[in-house]
C-alpha positions in Angstrom: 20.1 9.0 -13.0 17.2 11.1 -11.9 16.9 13.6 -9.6 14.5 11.4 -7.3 16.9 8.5 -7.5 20.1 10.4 -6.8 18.3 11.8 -3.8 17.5 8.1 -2.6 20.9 6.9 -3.2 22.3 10.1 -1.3 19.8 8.8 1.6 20.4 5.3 1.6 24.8 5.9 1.4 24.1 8.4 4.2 22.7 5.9 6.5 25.3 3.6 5.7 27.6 6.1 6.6 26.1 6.4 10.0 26.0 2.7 10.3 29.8 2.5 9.4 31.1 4.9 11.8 28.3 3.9 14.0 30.5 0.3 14.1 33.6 2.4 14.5 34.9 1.1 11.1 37.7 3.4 10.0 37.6 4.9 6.1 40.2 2.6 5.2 38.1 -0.5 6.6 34.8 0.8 5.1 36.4 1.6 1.7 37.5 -2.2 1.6 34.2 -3.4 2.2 32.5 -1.3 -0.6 35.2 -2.2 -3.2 35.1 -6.1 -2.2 31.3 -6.0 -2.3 31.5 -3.8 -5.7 34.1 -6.3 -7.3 32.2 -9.3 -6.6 28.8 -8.4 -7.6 30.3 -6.8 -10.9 31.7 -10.0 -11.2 28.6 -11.9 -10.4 26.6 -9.9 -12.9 28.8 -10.9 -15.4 29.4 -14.6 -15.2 33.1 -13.8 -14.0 34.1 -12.3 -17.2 36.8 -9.9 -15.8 36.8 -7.8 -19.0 33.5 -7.1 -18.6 33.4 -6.7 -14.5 36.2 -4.1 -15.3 33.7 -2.2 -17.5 31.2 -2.1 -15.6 33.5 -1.1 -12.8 34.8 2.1 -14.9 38.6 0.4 -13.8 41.0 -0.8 -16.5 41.1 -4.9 -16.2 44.2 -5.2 -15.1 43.2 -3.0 -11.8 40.6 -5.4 -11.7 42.4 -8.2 -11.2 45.4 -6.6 -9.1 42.2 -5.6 -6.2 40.8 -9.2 -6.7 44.3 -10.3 -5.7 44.5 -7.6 -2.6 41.2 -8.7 -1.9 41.4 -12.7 -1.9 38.7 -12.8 -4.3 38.5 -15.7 -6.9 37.2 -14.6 -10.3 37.1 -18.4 -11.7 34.3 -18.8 -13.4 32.2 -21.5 -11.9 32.6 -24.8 -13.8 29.5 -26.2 -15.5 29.8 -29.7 -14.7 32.2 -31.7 -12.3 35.1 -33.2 -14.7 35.1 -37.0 -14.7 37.9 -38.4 -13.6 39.4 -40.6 -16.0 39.0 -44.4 -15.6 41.7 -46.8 -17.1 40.2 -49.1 -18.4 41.7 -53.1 -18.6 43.3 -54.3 -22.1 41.7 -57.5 -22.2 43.3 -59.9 -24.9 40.6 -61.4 -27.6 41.8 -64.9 -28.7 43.3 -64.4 -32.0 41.3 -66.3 -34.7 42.5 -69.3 -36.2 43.7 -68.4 -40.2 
């Protein structure tokens, strides 16, 4: 990271921080809110793969999932296509041929 960019980050957290105490969110609130929204767009950003999320996260995997359970958040990935139910079919009975 830049100089320039960690200035803007600095600026832009700054005035979150204003916004969060502006709300009269406590630090234990706020810090909630940042890991939720951390944990689910890591998550997002890599098609629910948890291994990867946890990477990306700098947290070991199994921290990962331990906050997704602390934080109600479902790391299923997404299911491609709706599973069919299964239809029984009838047994119908062919007349036998004559020998």
């Amino acid at each position: 990271m830049t100089k320039d960019q960690h200035a803007f980050m600095k600026e832009r957290f700054d005035g979150l921080v204003e916004h969060l105490m502006g709300a009269g969110l406590f630090l234990e609130q706020a810090v909630e809110i940042l890991e939720r929204g951390m944990i689910e767009r890591a998550l997002q950003l890599n098609k629910s793969n948890q291994s990867e999320a946890a990477k990306l996260l700098g947290i070991h995997r199994n921290t990962l999932q331990r906050k997704m359970v602390e934080h109600r958040i479902d790391g299923k990935r997404p299911r491609r296509k709706p599973v069919a139910k299964a239809v029984a079919k009838k047994h119908v009975r062919r007349p036998r041929k004559a020998s």
